[in-house]
C-alpha positions in Angstrom: 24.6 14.9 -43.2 24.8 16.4 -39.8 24.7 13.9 -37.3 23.4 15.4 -34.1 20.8 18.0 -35.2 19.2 20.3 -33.0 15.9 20.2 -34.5 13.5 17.1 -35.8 10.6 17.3 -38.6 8.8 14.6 -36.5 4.9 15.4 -36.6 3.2 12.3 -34.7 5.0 9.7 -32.4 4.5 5.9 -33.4 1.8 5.4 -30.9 -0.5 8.0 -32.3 1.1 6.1 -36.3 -0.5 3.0 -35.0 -3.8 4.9 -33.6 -4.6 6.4 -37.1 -3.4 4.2 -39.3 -6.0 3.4 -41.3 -6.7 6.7 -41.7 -3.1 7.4 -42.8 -3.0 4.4 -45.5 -6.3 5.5 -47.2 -5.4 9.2 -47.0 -1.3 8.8 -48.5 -0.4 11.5 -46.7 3.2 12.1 -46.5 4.7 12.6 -42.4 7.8 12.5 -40.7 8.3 9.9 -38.1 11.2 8.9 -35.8 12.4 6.7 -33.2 15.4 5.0 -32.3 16.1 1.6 -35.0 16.3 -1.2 -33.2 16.3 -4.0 -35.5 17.6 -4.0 -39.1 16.7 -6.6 -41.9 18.2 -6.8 -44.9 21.1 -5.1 -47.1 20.9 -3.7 -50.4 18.0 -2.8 -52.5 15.6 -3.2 -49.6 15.5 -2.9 -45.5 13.5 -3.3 -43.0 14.1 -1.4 -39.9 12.1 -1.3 -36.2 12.0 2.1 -34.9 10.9 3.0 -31.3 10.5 6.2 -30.3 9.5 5.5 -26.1 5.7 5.8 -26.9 5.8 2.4 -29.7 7.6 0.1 -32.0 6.8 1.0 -35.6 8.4 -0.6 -38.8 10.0 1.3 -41.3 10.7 0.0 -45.4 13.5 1.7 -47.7 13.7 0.9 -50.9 16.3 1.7 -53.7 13.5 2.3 -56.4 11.9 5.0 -54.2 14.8 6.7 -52.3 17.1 6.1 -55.0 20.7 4.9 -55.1 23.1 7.3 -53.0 20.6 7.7 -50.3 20.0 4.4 -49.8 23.8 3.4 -50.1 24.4 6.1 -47.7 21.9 4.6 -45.6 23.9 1.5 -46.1 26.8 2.9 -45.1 26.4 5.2 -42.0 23.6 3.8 -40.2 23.4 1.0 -37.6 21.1 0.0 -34.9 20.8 2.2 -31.8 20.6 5.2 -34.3 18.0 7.7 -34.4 16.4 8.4 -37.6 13.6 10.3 -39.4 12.2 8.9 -41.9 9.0 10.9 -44.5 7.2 8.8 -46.2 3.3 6.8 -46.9 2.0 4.3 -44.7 0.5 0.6 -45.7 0.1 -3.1 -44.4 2.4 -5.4 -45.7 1.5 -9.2 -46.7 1.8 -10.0 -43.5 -0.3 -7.3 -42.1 2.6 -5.7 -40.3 1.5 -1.6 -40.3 4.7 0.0 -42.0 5.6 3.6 -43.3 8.2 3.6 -46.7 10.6 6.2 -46.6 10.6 8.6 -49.5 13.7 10.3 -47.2 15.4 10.0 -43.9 17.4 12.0 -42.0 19.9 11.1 -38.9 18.9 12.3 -35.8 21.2 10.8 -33.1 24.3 8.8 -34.2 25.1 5.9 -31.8 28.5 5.4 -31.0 28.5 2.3 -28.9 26.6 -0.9 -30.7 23.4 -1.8 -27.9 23.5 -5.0 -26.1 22.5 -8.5 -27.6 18.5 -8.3 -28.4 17.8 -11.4 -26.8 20.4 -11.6 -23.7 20.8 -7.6 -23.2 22.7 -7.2 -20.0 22.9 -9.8 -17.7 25.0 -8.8 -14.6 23.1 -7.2 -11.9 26.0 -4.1 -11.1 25.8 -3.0 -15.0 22.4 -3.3 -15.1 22.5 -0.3 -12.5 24.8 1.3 -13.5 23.8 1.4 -17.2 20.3 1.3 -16.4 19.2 4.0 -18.9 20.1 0.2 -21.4 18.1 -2.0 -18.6 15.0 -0.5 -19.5 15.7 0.0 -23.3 16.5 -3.4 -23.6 14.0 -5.3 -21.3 10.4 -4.4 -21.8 9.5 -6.0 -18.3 12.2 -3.1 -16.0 10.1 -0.6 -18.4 6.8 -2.0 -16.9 7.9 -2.0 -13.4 8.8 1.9 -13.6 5.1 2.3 -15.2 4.0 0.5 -12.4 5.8 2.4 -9.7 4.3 6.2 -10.9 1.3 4.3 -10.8 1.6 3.6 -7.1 3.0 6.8 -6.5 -0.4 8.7 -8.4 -3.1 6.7 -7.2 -1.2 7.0 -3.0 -1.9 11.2 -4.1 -4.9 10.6 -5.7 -6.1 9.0 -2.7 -4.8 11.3 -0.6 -6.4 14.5 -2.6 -9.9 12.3 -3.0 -9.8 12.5 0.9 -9.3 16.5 1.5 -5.9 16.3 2.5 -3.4 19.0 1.6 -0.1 18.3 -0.4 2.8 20.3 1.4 6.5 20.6 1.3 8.9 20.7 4.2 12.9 20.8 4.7 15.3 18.2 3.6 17.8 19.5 5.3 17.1 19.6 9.0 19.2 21.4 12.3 17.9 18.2 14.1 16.7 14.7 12.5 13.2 14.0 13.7 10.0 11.2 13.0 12.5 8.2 13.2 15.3 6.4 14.7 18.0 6.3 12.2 22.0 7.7 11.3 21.6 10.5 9.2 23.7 12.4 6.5 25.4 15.4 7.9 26.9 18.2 5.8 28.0 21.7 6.6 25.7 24.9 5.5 28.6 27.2 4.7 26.7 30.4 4.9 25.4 29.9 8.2 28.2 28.2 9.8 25.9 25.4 10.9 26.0 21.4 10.5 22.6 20.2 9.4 21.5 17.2 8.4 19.5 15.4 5.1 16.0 14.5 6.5 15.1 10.9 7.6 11.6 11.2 7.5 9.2 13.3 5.1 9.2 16.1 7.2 7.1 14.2 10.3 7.6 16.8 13.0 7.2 19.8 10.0 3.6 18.4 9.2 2.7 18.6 12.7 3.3 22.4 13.1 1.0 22.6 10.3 -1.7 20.7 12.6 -0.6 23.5 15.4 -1.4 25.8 12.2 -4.8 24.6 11.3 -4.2 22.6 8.3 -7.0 19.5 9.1 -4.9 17.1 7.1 -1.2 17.5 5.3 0.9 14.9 3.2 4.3 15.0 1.7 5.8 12.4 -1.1 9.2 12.6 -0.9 12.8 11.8 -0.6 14.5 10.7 2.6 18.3 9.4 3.5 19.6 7.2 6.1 23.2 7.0 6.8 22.9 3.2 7.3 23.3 -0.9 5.8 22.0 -1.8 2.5 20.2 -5.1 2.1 17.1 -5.8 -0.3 14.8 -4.4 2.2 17.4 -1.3 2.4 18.9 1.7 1.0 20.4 4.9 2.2 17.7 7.1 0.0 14.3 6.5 -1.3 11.1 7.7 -1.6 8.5 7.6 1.2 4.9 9.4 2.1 3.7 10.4 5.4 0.2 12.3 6.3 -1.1 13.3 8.9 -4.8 13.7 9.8 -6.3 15.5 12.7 -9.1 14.0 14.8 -7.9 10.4 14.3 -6.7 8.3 16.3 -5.0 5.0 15.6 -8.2 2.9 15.6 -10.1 4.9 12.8 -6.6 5.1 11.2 -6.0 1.6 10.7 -9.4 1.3 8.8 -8.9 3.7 6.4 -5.1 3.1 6.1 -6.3 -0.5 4.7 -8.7 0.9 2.9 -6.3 2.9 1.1 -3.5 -0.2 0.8 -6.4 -2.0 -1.1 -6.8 0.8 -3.5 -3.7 1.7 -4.0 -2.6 -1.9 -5.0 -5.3 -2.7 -7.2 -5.0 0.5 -8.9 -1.1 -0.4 -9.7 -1.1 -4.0 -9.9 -4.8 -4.3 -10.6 -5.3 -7.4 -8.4 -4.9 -8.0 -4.6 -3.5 -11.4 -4.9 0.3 -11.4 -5.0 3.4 -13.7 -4.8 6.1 -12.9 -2.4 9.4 -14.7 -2.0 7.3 -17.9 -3.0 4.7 -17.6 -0.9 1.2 -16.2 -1.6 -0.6 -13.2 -0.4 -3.8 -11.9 -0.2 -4.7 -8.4 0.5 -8.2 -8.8 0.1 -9.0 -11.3 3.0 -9.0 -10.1 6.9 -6.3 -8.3 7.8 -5.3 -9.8 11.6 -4.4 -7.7 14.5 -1.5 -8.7 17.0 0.1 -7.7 19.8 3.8 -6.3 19.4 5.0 -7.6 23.1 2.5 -10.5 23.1 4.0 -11.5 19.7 7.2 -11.7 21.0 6.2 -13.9 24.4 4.4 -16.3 22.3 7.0 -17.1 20.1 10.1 -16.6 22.3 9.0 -16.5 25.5 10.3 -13.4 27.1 8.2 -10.3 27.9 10.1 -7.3 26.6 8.1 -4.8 28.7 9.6 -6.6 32.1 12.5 -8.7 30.6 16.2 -7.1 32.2 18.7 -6.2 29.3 20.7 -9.6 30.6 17.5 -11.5 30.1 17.0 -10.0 26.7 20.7 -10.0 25.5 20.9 -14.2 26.5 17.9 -15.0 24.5 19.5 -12.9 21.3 22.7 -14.7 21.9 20.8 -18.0 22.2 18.8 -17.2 18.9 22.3 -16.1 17.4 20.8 -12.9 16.5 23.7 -10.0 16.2 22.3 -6.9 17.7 24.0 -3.0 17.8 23.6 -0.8 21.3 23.2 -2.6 24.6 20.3 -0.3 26.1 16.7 -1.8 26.2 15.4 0.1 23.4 17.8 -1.2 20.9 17.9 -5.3 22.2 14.0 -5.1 22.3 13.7 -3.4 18.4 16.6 -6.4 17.7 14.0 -8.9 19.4 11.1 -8.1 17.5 12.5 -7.9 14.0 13.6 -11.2 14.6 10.0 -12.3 15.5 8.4 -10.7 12.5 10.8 -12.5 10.2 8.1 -15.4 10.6 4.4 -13.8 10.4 3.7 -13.5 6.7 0.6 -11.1 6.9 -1.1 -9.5 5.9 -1.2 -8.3 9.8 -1.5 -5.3 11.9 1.0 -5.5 14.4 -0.3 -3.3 17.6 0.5 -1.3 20.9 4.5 -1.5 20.6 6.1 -0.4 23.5 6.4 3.4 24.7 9.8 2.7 24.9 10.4 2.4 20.9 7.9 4.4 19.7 9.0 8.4 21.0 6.8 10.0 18.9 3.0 8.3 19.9 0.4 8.5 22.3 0.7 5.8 25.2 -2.3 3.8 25.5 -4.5 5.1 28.5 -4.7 1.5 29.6 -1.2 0.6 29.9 1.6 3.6 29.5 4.1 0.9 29.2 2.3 0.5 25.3 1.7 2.9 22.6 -1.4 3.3 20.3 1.0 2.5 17.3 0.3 -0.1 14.4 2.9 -1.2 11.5 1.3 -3.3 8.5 3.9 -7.0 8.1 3.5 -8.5 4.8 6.5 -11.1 3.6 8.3 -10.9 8.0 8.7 -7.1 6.8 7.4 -3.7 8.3 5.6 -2.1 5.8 4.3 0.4 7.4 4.4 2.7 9.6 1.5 4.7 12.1 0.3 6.3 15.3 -1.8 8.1 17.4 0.3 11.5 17.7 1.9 12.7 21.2 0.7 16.1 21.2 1.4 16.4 25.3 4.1 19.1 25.0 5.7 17.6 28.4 5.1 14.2 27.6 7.3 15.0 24.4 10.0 16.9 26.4 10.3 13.7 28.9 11.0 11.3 25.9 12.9 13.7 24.1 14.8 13.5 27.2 15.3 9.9 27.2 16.3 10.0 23.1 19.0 12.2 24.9 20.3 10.4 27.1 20.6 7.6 24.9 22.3 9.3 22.1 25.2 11.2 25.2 25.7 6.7 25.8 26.8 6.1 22.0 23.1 5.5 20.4 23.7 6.7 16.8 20.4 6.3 16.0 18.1 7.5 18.9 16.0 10.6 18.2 17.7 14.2 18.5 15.8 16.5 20.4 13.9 19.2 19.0 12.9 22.0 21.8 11.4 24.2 19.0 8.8 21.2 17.8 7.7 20.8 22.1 6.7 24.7 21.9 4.8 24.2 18.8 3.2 21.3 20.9 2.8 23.8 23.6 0.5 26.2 21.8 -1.6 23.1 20.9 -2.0 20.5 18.7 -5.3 18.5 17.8 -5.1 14.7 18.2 -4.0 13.2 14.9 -3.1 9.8 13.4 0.0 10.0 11.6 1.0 6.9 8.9 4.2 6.6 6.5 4.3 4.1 3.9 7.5 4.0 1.0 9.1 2.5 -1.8 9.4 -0.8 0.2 6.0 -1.4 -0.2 6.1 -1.2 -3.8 9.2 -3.3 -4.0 7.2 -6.3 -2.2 4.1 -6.4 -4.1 6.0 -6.2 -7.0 8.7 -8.9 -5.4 11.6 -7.2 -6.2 14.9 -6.0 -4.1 14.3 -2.7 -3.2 17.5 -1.2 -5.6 15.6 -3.5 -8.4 12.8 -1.0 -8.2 14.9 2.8 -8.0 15.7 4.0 -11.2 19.3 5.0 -10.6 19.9 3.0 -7.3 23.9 4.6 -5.4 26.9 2.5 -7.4 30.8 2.4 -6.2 32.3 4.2 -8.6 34.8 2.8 -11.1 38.4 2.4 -10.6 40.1 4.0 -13.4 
């Protein structure tokens, strides 16, 4: 019998054997079915197997009287759990009511050469688990859930997104100059332009813009993005993150239908609003609050950020026995404040962060010190991410400016500068609200690590 075959006589998966089986037991039709056996019960003149084929578990009866002797002692023989099989035969209930096809002949689809993990411990450390996750989700019915769960977020954050007019678009991932965050990037070398470009760390934030500058009303992109940086359970160096953009609305309006979106979004995946994160309970559907980013920070530690000296900021770090990277104002404040969010659980909308950490939005008319910029905290974590876009072309050039002069001091993760986006901005831009939400969201409704939640998460590799 040839082991790997090309082709299969299946004609209906086990989900659609389960669907019409009563249909199938009354008419004794003869069909092929297959799956992978994972469970086998008996020896000898009768087994029991458990096939799954991805779509169900369906079991499957041999029997000497009906197969005959050599194919059921080759059966015997050569097969084991993890195989893939065919097997043709009639469908009934057993005793027991358990919905069953018996084989009148089998065939071997896929021979396994490595015996699976233990049914009822599979595996149990966390770095073969990801490494050998393609057994993970074979073996544990719960991972298999979680990556249902996760398309699910994914579809019903575009079906939202359609429902609401906006465009689906594609931009670069590989980018002369990093823009729409403040992060170390990937850098490679495009050999047939002699160049050094860079693996995007935002979907394509100042790309969707030009399309604004183009006329598109409203754009959105679901894609990857990579950042050269730390892992932690709230980190990885590439995942999956959306960002639209929507012109003629501004942050106010945005944060509205931003949470209005959250809401739908959630219950669609999870189909509740009420959730349990790192042991402490959450609810999406009561009032969302609003707070001040530099407020925040005065209430809890005392110090205002928007006048505070870098001394005065770096002694209150120190005494608070945070470790902080960079020395400039823009880095000890953003090392201030992620301290102070650690203890809000949310949900909150955290407002009007200072001009200087947010580059990319619209200072508030008010105070040009602030921003019209919101971020979403659930769990002491930023969720979130949105704004009221700059679309002042010399505005833009000023702060790219600034991003410059940071990054010529040793900033490794201040904001390149981007002339050709500032003349874009130059022929005109509508005022837009811009908002970026990713995989870390998932993660914490779920209340997973972040690598717990990506499919195929970056391993070491092995030592030979």
């Amino acid at each position: 019998m040839e082991p790997y075959p090309a082709k299969s006589s299946r004609e209906l998966s086990l989900k659609d054997a389960l669907k019409s089986f009563a249909e199938l037991e009354k008419s004794k039709k003869m069909k092929w079915v297959s799956g992978r056996i994972m469970s086998i019960r008996g020896q000898g003149a009768i087994v029991f197997i458990t096939l799954n084929d991805g779509t169900a578990h369906f079991q499957g009866l041999l029997k000497k009287d009906i197969l005959g002797e050599e194919k059921l002692n080759f059966w015997n023989e050569v097969v084991d759990i993890g195989d893939f099989v065919e097997l043709y035969g009639t469908f009934f209930a057993t005793g027991r009511g358990e919905k069953t096809i018996e084989a009148k002949d089998w065939h071997m689809l896929s021979k396994s050469l490595r015996p699976l993990p233990e049914k009822w411990h599979g595996l149990q450390d966390v770095e073969e688990r990801f490494r050998k996750r393609y057994l993970d989700i074979l073996m544990d019915p719960k991972v298999r859930e979680l990556f249902i769960k996760k398309e699910k977020f994914w579809d019903a954050t575009r079906n939202f997104l359609k429902k609401e007019k906006f465009l689906e678009v594609e931009t670069p991932t590989l980018e002369i100059t990093t823009g729409g965050a403040e992060a170390r990037p990937f850098h490679t070398h495009h050999n047939d332009f002699d160049i050094d470009v860079y693996l995007r760390i935002s979907v394509g934030e100042l790309w969707q813009k030009r399309l604004l500058t183009a006329g598109f009303p409203r754009v959105f992109e679901i894609g990857r993005v990579y950042r050269n940086e730390g892992s932690s359970p709230e980190h990885t160096q590439e995942f999956t993150n959306m960002e639209f953009y929507a012109g003629y609305m501004d942050y106010l309006e945005g944060i509205n239908f931003t949470e209005r979106m959250i809401k739908e979004v959630a219950k669609e995946t999870f189909g509740t609003l009420e959730f349990k994160i790192r042991e402490r309970n959450l609810d999406l559907s009561k009032k969302w609050e609003r707070i001040s980013y530099a407020e925040t920070i005065k209430k809890i530690f005392g110090l205002d950020v928007l006048t505070a000296s870098e001394t005065e900021m770096k002694n209150k770090l120190d005494e608070l026995g945070v470790k902080y990277e960079g020395e400039n104002k823009e880095r000890l404040t953003d090392s201030l404040w992620k301290h102070c969010r650690k203890q809000i659980m949310g949900p909150a909308w955290v407002m009007d962060a200072p001009k200087l950490v947010s580059p990319l939005s619209k200072a508030k008319p008010e105070n040009p010190l602030l921003t019209e910029r919101v971020q979403l905290l659930l769990a002491g974590a930023e969720m979130t991410n949105g704004f009221s876009e700059l679309n002042d072309p010399l505005d833009q050039a000023d702060r790219f400016e600034a991003q410059k002069k940071l990054i010529e001091g040793g900033d490794k993760e201040a904001m390149m500068p981007d002339a050709e986006f500032v003349e874009a901005l130059e022929y005109g831009m509508p005022p837009a609200f811009g908002f970026a939400y990713g995989e870390r969201l998932f993660a914490f409704l779920a209340d997973k690590p972040l690598r717990e939640t990506q499919l195929f998460p970056l391993m070491r590799p092995i030592k030979e």
